[in-house]
mmJSON file of the N, C-alpha and C atoms, coordinates in Angstrom:
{"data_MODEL":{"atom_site":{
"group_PDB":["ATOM","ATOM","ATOM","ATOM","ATOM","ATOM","ATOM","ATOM","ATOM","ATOM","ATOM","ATOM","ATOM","ATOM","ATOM","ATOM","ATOM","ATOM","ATOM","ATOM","ATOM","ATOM","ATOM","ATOM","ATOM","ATOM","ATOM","ATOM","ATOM","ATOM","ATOM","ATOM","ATOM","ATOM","ATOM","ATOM","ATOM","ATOM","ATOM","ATOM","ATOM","ATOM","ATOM","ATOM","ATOM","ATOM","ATOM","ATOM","ATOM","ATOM","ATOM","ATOM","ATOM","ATOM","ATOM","ATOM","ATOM","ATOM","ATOM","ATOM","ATOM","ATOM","ATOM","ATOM","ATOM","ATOM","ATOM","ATOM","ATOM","ATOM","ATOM","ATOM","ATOM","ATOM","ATOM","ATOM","ATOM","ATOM","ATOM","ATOM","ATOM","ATOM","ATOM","ATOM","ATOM","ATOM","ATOM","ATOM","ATOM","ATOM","ATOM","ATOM","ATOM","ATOM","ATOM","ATOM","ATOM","ATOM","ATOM","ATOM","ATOM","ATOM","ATOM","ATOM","ATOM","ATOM","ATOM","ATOM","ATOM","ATOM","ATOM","ATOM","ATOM","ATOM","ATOM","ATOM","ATOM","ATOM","ATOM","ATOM","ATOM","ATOM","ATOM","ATOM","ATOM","ATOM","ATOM","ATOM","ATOM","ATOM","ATOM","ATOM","ATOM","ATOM","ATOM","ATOM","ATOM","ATOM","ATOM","ATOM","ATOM","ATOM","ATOM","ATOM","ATOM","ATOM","ATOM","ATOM","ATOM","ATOM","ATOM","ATOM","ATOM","ATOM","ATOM","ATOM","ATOM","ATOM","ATOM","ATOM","ATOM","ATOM","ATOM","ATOM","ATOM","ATOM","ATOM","ATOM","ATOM","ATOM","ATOM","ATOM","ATOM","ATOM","ATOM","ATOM","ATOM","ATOM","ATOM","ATOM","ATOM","ATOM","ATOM","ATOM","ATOM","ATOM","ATOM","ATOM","ATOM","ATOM","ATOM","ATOM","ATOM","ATOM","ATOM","ATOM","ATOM","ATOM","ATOM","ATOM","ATOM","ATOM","ATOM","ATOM","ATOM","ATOM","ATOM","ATOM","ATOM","ATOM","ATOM","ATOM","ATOM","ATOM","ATOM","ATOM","ATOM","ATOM","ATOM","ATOM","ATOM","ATOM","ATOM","ATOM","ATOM"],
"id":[1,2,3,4,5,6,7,8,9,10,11,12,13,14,15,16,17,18,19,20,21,22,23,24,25,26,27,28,29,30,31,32,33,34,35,36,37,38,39,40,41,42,43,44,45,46,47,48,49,50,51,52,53,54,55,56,57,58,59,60,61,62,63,64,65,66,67,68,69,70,71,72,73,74,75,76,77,78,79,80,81,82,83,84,85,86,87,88,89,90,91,92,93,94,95,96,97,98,99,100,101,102,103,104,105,106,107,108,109,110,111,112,113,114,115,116,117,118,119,120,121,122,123,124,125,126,127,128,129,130,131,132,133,134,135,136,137,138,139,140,141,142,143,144,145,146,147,148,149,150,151,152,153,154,155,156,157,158,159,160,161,162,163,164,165,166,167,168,169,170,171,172,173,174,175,176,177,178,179,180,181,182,183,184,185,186,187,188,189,190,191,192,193,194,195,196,197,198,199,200,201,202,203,204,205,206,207,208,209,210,211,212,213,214,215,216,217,218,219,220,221,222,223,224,225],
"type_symbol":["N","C","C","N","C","C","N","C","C","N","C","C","N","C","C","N","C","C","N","C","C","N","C","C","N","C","C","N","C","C","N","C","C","N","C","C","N","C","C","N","C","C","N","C","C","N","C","C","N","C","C","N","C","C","N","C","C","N","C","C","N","C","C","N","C","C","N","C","C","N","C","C","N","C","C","N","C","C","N","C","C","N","C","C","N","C","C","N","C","C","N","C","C","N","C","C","N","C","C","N","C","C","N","C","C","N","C","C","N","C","C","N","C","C","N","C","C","N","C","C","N","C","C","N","C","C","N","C","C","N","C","C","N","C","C","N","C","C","N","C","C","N","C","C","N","C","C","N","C","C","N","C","C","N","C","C","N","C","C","N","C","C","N","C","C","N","C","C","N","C","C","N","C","C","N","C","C","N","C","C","N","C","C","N","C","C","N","C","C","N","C","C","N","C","C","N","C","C","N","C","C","N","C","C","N","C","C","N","C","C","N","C","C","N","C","C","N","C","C","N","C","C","N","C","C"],
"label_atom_id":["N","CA","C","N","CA","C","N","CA","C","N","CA","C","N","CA","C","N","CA","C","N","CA","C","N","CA","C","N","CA","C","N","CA","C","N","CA","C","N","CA","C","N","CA","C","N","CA","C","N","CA","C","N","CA","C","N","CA","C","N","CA","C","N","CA","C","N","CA","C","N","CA","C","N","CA","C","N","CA","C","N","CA","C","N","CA","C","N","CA","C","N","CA","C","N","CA","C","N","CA","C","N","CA","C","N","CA","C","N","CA","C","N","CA","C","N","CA","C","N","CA","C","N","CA","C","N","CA","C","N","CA","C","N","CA","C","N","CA","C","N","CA","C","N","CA","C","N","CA","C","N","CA","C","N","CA","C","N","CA","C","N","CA","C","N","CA","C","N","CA","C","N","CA","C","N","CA","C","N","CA","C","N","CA","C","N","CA","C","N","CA","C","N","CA","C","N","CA","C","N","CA","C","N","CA","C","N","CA","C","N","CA","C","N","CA","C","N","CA","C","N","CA","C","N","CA","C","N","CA","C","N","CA","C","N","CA","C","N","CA","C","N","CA","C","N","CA","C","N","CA","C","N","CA","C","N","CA","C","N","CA","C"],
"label_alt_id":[null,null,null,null,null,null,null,null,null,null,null,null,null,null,null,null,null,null,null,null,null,null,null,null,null,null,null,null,null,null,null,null,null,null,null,null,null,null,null,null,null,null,null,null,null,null,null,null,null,null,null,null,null,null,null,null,null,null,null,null,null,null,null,null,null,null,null,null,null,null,null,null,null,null,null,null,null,null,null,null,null,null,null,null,null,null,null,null,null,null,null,null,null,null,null,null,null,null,null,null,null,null,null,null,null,null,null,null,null,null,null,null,null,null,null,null,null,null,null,null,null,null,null,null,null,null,null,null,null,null,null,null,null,null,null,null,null,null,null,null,null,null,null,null,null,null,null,null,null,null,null,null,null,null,null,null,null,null,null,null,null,null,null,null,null,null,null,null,null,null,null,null,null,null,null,null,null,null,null,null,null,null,null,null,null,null,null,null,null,null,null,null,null,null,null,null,null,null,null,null,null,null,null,null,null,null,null,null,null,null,null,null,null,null,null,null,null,null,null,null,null,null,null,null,null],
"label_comp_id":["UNK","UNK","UNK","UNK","UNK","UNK","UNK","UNK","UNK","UNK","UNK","UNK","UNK","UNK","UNK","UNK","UNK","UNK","UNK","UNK","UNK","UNK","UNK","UNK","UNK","UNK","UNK","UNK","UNK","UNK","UNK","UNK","UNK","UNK","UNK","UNK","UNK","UNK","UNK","UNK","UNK","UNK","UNK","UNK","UNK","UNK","UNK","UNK","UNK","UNK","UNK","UNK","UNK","UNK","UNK","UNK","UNK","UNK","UNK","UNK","UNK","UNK","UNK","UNK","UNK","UNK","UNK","UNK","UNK","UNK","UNK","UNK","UNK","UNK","UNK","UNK","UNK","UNK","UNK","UNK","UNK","UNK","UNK","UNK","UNK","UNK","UNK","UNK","UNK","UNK","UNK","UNK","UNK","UNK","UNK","UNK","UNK","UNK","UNK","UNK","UNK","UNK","UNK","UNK","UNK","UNK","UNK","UNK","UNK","UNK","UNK","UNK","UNK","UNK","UNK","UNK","UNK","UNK","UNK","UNK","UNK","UNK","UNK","UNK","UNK","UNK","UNK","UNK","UNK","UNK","UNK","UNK","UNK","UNK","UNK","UNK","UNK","UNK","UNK","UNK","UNK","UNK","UNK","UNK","UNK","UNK","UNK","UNK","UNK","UNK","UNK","UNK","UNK","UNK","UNK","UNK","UNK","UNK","UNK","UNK","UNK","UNK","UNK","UNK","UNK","UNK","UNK","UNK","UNK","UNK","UNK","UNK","UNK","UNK","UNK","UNK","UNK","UNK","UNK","UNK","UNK","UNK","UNK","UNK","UNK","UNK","UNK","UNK","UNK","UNK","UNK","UNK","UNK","UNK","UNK","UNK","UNK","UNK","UNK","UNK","UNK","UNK","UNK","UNK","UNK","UNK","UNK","UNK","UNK","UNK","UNK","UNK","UNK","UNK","UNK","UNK","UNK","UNK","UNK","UNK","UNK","UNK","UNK","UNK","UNK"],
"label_asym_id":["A","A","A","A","A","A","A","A","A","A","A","A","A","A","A","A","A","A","A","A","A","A","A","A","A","A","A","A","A","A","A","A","A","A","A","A","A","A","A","A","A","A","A","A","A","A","A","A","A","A","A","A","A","A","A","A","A","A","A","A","A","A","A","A","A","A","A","A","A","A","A","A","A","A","A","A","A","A","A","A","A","A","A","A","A","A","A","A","A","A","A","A","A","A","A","A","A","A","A","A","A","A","A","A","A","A","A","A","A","A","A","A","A","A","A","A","A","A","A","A","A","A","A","A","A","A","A","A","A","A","A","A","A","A","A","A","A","A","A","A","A","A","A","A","A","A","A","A","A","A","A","A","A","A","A","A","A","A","A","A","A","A","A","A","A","A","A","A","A","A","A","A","A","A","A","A","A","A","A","A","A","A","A","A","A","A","A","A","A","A","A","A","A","A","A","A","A","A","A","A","A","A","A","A","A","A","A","A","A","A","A","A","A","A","A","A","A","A","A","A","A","A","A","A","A"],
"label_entity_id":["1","1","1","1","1","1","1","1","1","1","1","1","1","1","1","1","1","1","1","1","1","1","1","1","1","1","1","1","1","1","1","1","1","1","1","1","1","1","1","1","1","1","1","1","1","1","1","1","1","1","1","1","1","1","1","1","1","1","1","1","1","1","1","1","1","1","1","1","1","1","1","1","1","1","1","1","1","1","1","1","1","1","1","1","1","1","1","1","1","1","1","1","1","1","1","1","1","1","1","1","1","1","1","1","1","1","1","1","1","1","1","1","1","1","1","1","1","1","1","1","1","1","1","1","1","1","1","1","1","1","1","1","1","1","1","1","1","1","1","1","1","1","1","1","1","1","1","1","1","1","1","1","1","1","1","1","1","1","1","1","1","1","1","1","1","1","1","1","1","1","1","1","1","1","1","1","1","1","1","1","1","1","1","1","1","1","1","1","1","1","1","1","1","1","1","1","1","1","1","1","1","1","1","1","1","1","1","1","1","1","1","1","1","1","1","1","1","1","1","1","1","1","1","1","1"],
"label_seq_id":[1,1,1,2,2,2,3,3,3,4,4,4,5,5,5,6,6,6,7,7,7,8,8,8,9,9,9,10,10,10,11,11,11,12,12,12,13,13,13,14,14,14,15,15,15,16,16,16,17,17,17,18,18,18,19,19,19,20,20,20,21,21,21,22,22,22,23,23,23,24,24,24,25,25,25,26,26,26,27,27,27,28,28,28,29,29,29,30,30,30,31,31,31,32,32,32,33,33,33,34,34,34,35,35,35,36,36,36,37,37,37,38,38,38,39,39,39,40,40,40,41,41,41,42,42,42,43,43,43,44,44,44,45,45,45,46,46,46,47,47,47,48,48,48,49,49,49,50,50,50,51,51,51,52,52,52,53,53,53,54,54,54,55,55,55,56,56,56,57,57,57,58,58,58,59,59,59,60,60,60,61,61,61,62,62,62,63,63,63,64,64,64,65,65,65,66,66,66,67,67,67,68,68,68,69,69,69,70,70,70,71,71,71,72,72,72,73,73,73,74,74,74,75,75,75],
"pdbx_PDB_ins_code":[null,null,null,null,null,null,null,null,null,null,null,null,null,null,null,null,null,null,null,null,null,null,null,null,null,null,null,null,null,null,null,null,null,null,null,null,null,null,null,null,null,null,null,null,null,null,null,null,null,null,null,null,null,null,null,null,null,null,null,null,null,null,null,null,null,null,null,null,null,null,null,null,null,null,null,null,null,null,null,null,null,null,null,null,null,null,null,null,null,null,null,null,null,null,null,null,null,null,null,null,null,null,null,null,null,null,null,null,null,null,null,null,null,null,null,null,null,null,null,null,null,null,null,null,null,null,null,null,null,null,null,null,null,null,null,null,null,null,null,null,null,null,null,null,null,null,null,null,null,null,null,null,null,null,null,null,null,null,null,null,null,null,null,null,null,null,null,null,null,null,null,null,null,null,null,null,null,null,null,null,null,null,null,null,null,null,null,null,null,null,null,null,null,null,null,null,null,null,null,null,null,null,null,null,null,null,null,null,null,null,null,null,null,null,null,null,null,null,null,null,null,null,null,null,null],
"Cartn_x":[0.84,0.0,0.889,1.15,1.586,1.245,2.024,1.776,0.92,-0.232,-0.54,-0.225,-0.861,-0.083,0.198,1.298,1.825,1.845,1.389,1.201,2.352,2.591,4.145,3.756,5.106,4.908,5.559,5.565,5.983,7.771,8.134,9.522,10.012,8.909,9.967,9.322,8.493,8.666,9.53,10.138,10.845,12.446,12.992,13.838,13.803,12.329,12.426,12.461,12.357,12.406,14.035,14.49,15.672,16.479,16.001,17.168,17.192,16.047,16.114,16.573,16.803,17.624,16.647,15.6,14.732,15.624,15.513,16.213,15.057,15.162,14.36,14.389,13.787,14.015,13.5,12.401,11.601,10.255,10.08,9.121,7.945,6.758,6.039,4.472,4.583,3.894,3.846,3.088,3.474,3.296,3.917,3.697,5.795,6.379,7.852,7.588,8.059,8.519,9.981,10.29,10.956,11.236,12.122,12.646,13.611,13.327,14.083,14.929,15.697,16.919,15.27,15.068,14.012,12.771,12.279,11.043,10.419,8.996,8.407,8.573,8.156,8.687,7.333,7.4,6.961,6.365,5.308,4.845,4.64,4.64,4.665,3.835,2.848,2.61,2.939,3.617,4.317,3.142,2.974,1.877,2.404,1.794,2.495,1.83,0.591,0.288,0.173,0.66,0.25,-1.437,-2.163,-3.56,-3.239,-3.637,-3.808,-3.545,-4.645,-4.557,-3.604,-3.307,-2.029,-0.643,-0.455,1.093,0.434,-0.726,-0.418,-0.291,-0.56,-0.354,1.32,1.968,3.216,3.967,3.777,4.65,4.064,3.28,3.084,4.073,3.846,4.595,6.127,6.774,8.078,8.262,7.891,7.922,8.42,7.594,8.03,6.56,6.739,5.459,5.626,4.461,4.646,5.559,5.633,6.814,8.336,8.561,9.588,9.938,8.515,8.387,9.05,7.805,8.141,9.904,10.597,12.074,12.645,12.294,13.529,13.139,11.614,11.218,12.528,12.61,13.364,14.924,15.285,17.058,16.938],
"Cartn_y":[-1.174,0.0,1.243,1.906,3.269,4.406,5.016,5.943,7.027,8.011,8.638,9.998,10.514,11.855,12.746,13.514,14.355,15.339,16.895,18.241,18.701,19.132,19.979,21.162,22.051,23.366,23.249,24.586,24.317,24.567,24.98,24.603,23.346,22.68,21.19,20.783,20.582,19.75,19.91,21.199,21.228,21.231,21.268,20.611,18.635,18.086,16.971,16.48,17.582,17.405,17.429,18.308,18.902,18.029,16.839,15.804,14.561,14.661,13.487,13.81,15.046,15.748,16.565,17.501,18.525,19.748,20.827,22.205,23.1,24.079,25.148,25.66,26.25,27.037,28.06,28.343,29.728,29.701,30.852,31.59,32.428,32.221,33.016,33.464,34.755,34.655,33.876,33.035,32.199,30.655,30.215,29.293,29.023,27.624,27.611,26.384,26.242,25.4,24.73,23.07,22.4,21.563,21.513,20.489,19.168,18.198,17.292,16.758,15.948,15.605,14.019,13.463,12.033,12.092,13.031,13.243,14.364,14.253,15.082,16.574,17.809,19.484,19.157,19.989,19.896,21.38,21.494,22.932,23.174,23.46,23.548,25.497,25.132,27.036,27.076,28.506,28.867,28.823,27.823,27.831,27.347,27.865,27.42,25.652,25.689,24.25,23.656,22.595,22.189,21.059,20.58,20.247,18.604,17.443,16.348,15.141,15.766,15.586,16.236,17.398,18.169,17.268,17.143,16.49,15.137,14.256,12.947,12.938,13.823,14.513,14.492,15.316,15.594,14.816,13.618,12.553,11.47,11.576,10.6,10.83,12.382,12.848,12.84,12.699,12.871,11.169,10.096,8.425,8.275,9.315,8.877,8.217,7.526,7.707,8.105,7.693,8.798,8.434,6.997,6.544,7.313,6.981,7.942,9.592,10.468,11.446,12.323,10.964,11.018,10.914,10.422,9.734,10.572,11.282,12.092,13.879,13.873,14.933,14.823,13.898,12.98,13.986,14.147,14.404,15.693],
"Cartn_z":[0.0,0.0,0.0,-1.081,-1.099,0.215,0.45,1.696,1.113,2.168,1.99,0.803,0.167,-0.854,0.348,0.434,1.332,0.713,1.414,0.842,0.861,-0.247,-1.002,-1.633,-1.284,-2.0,-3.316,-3.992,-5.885,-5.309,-3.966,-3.805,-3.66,-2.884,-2.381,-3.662,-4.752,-5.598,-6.73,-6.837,-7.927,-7.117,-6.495,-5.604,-5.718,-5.98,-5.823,-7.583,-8.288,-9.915,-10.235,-9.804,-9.809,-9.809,-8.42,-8.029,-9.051,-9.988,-10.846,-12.236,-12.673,-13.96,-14.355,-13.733,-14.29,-14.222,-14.944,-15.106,-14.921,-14.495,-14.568,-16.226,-16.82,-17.712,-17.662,-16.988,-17.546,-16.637,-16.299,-15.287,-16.031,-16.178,-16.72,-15.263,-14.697,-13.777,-12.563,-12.923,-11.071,-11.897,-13.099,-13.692,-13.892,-13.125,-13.192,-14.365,-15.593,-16.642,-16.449,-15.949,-16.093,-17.17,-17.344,-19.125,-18.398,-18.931,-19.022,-20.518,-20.644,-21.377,-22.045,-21.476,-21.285,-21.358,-20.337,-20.252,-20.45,-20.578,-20.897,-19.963,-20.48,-19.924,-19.297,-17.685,-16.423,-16.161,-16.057,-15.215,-14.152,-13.562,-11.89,-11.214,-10.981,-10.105,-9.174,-8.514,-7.816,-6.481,-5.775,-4.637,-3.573,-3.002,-1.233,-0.64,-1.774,-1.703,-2.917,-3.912,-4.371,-4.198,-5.127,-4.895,-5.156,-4.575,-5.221,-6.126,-7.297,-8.685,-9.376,-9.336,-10.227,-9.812,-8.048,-7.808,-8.083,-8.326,-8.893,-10.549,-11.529,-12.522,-12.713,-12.309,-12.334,-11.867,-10.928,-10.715,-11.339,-12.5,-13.269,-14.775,-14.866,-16.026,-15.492,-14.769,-13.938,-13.867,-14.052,-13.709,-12.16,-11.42,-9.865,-9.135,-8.239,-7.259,-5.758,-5.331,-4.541,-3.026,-3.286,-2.221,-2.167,-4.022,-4.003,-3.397,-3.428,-3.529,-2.241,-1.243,0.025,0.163,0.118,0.224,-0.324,-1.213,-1.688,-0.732,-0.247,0.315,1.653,2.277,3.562,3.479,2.224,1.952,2.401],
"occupancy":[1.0,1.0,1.0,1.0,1.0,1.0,1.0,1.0,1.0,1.0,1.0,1.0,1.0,1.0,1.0,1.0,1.0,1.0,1.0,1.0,1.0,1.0,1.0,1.0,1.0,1.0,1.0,1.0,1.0,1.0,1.0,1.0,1.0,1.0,1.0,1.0,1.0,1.0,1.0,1.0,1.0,1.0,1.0,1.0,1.0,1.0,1.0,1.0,1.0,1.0,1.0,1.0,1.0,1.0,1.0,1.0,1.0,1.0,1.0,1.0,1.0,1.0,1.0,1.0,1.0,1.0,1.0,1.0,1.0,1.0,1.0,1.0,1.0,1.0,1.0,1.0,1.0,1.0,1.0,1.0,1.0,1.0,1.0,1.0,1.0,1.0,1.0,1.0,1.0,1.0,1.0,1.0,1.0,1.0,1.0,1.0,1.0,1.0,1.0,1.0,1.0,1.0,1.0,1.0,1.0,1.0,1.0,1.0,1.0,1.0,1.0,1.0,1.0,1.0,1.0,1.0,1.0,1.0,1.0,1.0,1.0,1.0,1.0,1.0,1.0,1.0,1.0,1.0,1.0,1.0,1.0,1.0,1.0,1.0,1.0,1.0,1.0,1.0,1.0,1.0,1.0,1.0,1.0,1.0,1.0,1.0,1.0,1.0,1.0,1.0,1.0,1.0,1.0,1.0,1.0,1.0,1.0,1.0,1.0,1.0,1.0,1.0,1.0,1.0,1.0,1.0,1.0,1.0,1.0,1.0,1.0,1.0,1.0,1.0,1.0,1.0,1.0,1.0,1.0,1.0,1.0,1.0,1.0,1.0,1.0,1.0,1.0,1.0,1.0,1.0,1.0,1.0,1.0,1.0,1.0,1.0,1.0,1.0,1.0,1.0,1.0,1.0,1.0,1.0,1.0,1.0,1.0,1.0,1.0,1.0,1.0,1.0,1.0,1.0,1.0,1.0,1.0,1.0,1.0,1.0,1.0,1.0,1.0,1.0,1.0],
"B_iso_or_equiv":[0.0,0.0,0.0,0.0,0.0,0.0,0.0,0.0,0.0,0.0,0.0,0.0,0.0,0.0,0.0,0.0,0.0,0.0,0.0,0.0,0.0,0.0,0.0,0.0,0.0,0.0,0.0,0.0,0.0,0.0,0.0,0.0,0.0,0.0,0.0,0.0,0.0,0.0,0.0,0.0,0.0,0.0,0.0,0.0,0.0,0.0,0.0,0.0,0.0,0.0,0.0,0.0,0.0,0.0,0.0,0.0,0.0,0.0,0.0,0.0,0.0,0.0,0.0,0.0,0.0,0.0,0.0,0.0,0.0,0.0,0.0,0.0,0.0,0.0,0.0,0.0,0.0,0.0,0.0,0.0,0.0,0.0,0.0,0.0,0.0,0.0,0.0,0.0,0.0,0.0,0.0,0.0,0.0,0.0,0.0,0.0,0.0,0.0,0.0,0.0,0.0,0.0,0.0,0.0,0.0,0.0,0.0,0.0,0.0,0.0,0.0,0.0,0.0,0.0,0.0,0.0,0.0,0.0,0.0,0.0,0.0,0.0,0.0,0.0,0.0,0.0,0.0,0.0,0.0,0.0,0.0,0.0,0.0,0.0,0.0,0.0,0.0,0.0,0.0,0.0,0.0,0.0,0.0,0.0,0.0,0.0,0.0,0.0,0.0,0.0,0.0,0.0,0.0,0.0,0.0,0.0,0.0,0.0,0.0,0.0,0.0,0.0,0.0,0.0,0.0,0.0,0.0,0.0,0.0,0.0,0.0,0.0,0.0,0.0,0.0,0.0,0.0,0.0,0.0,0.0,0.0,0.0,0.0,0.0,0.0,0.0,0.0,0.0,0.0,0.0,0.0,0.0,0.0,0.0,0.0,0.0,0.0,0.0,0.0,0.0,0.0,0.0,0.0,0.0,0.0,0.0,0.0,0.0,0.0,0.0,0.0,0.0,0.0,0.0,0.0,0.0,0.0,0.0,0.0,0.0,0.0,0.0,0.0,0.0,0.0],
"pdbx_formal_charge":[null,null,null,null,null,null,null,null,null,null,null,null,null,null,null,null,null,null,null,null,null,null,null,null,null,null,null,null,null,null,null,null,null,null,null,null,null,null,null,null,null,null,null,null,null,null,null,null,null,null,null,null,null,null,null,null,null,null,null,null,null,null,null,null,null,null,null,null,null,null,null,null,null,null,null,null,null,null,null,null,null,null,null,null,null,null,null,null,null,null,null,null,null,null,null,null,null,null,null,null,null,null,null,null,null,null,null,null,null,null,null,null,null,null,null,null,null,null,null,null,null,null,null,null,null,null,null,null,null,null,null,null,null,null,null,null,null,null,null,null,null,null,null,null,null,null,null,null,null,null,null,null,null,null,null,null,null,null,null,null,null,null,null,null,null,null,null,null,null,null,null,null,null,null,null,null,null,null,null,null,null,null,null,null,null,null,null,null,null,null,null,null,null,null,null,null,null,null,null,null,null,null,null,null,null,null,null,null,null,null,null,null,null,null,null,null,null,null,null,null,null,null,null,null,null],
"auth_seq_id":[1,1,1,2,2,2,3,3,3,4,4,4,5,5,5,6,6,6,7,7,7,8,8,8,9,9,9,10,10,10,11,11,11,12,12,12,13,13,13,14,14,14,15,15,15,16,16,16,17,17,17,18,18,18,19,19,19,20,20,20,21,21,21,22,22,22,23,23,23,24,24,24,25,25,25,26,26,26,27,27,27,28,28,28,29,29,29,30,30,30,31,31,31,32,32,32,33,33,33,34,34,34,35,35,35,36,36,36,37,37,37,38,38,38,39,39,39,40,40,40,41,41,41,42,42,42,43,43,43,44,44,44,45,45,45,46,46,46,47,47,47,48,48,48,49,49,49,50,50,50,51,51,51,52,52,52,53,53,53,54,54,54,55,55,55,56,56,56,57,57,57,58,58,58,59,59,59,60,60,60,61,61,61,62,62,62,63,63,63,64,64,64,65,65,65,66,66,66,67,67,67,68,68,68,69,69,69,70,70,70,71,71,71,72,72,72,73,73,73,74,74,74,75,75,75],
"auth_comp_id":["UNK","UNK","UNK","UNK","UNK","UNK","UNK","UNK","UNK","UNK","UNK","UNK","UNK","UNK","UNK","UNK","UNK","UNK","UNK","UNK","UNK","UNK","UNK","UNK","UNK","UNK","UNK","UNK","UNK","UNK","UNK","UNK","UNK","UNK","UNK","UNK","UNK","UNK","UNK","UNK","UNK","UNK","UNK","UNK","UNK","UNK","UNK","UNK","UNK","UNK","UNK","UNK","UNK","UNK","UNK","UNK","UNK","UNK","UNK","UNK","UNK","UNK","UNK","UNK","UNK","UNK","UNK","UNK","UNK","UNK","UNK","UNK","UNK","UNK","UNK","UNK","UNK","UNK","UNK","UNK","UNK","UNK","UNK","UNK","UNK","UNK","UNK","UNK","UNK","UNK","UNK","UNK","UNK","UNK","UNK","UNK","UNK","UNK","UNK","UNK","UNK","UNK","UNK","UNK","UNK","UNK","UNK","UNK","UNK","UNK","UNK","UNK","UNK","UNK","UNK","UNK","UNK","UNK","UNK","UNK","UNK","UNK","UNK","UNK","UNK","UNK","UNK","UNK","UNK","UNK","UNK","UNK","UNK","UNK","UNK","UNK","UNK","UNK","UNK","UNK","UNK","UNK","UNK","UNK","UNK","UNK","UNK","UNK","UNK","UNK","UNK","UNK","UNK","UNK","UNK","UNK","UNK","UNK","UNK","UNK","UNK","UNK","UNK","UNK","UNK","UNK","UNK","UNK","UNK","UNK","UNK","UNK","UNK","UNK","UNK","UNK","UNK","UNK","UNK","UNK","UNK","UNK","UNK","UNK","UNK","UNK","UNK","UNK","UNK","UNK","UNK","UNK","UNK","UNK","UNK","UNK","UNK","UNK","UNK","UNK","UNK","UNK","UNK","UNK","UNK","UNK","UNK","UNK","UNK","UNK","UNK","UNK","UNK","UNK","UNK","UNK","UNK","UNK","UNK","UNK","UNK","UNK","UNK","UNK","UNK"],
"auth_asym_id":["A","A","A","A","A","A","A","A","A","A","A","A","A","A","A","A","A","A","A","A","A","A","A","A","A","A","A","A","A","A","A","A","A","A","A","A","A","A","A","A","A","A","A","A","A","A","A","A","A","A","A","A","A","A","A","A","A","A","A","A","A","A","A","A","A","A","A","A","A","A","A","A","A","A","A","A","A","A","A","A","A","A","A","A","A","A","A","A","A","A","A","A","A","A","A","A","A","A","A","A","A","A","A","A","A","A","A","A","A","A","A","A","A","A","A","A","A","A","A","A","A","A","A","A","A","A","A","A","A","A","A","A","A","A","A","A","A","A","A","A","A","A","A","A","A","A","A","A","A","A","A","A","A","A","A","A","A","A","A","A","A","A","A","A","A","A","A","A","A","A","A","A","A","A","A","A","A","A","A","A","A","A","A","A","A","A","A","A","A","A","A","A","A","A","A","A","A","A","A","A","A","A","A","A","A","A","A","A","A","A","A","A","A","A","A","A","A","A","A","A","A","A","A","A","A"],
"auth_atom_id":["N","CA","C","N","CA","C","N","CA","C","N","CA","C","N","CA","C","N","CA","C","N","CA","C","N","CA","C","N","CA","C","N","CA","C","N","CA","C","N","CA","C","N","CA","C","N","CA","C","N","CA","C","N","CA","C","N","CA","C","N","CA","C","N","CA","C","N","CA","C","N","CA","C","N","CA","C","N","CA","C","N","CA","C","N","CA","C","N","CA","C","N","CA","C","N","CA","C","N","CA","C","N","CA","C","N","CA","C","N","CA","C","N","CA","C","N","CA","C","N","CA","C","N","CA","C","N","CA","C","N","CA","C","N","CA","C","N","CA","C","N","CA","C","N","CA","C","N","CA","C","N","CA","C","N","CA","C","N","CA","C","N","CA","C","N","CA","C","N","CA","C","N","CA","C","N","CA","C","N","CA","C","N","CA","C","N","CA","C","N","CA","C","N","CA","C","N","CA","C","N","CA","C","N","CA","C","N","CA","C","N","CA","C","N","CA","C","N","CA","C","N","CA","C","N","CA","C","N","CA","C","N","CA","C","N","CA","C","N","CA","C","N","CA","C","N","CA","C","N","CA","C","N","CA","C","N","CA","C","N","CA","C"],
"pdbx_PDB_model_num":[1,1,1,1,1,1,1,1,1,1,1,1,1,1,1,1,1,1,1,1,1,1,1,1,1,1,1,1,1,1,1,1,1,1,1,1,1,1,1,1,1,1,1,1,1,1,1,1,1,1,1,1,1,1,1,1,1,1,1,1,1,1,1,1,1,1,1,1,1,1,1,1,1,1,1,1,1,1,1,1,1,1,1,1,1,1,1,1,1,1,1,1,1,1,1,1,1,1,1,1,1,1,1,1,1,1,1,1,1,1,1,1,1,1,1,1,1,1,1,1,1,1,1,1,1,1,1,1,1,1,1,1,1,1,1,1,1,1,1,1,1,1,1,1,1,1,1,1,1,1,1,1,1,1,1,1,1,1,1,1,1,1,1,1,1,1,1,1,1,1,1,1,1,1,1,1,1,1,1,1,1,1,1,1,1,1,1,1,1,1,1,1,1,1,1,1,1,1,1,1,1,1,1,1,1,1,1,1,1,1,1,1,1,1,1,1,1,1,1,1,1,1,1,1,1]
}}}
């Protein structure tokens, strides 16, 4: 059984993008655009909470779950 989804801000998740080869590229408003070399480019809004569905969204498009998410939140 996967652990609960744990509430993250658009800092600790792109910190947790970061650690798997995401780059920042570009800021438009409160919208941060990550690129990968593999995977698909990542959007992320600048929120003090991310919602749910968007971070199970983005760690689907990222090939993490959310065990990982947790574990790398841990470092």
């Amino acid at each position: 059984m996967s652990p609960k989804t744990p509430v993250v801000s658009a800092r600790q998740l792109i910190h947790v993008l970061e650690s798997i080869g995401y780059k920042v590229v570009r800021q438009k408003g409160s919208h941060i655009r990550l690129n990968h070399d593999r995977l698909p480019p990542i959007t992320v809004p600048n929120h003090k909470e991310i919602k749910v569905g968007l971070l199970t969204k983005i760690l689907r498009d990222a090939n993490l779950t959310i065990s990982d998410l947790v574990a790398r939140l841990d470092r």
